[in-house]
Structure formats: structure tokens, C-alpha cells
N, C-alpha and C positions, 0 to 999 in steps of 0.2 A: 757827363759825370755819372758816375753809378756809384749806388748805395751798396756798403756793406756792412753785412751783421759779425761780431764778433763778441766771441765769446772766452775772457780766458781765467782761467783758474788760478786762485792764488798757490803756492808752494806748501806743500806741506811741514805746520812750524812755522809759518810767517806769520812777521806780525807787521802790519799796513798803519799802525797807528801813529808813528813817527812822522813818516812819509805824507800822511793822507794831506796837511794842509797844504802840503806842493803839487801835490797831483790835485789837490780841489779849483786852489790858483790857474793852474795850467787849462783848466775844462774850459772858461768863458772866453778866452782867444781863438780858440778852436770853433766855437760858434759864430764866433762874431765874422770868422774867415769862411764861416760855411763848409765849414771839413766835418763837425758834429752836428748831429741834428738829436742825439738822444742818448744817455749813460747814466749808471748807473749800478751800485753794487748788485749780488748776488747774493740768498743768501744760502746755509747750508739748514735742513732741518733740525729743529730743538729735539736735542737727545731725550727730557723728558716733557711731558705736557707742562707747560707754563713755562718752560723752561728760556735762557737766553739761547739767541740764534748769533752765530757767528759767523762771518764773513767766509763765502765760499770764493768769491774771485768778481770779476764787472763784465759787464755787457754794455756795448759799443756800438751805436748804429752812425758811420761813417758816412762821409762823402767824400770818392776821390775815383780819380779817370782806370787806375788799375790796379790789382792787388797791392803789388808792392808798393804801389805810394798808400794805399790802407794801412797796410805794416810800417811802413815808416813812421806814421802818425803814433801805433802805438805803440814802437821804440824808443820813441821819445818822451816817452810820459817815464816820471821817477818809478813809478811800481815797473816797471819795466828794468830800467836802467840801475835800480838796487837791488832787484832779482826776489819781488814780494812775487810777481805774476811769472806763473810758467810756462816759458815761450813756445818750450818745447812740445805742447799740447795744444798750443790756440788753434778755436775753431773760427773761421773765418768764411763767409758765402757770400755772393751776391745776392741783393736782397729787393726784392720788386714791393714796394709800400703800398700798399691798398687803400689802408687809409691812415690817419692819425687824429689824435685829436689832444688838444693842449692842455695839459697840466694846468689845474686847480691849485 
């Protein structure tokens, strides 16, 4: 199996906040199957100091034998499939983990 990092943006004019409790749903099966090891949103810089940060797109650190079963996994996610994330630009690597360490 090999680890991939991905990275994808959301759509300019999206809004993910309908969607998000399906796609939050969706993240703990993915673990539990050991296809995710690590996600989470992005964000975009606050336009002024103090200011709110809004959703630039999620990052994906995957486990699957080859790209396209990578992609597959995040086909199938709703921000995917209702067109919040833009497919059209995912960055996608294989990804050699160094180290990690567990969330607090």
C-alpha cells in the first residue's frame, strides 16, 4: 500500500456547509478501513487582521495500492460528487511519512 497526499480546492462560490455533516459522516469508515490516515480542511488567509478565515478546499493523506484507487476514495466523498471540490485541479503525490504523531 502507499500513502497519498492530496490536495483539493474548493470551487470558486462554494458553499460546503450543507454538505459538510455528510462528508464529516463519511471520514470515520474510511479510517476504520485504513484507507485514511489524516484530513482535514484548508484554510484561505483572512482578508483583514482579526479577520474570519474561510474555507479554501481539504487535504487528504490516503492509503491505497495506486492512484486511481486514491481518486476513487475521493470521488466518493459528497464535496466531490455535488461539485464543492474542484476536480479539475487536484494535487495528488505519493507521499513517504517520516514521521507523525497523534492529535491532542
Amino acid at each position: 500500500m502507499v500513502e497519498w497526499c492530496v490536495v483539493v480546492y474548493d470551487k470558486p462560490g462554494s458553499d460546503r456547509s450543507q454538505f459538510r455533516p455528510q462528508h464529516l459522516a463519511g471520514i470515520p469508515p474510511l479510517v476504520e478501513q485504513g484507507k485514511m490516515v489524516c484530513a482535514g480542511a484548508i484554510y484561505n488567509e483572512p482578508t483583514t487582521p482579526g479577520g474570519e478565515r474561510t474555507f479554501a478546499g481539504s487535504h487528504l493523506q490516503l492509503v491505497a495500492d495506486t492512484k486511481e484507487e486514491a481518486l476513487k476514495i475521493v470521488h466518493g466523498d459528497i464535496f466531490a460528487k455535488e461539485g464543492i471540490w474542484d476536480l479539475d485541479n487536484i494535487i495528488i503525490y505519493q507521499f513517504g511519512c517520516a514521521v507523525r504523531k497523534e492529535k491532542k
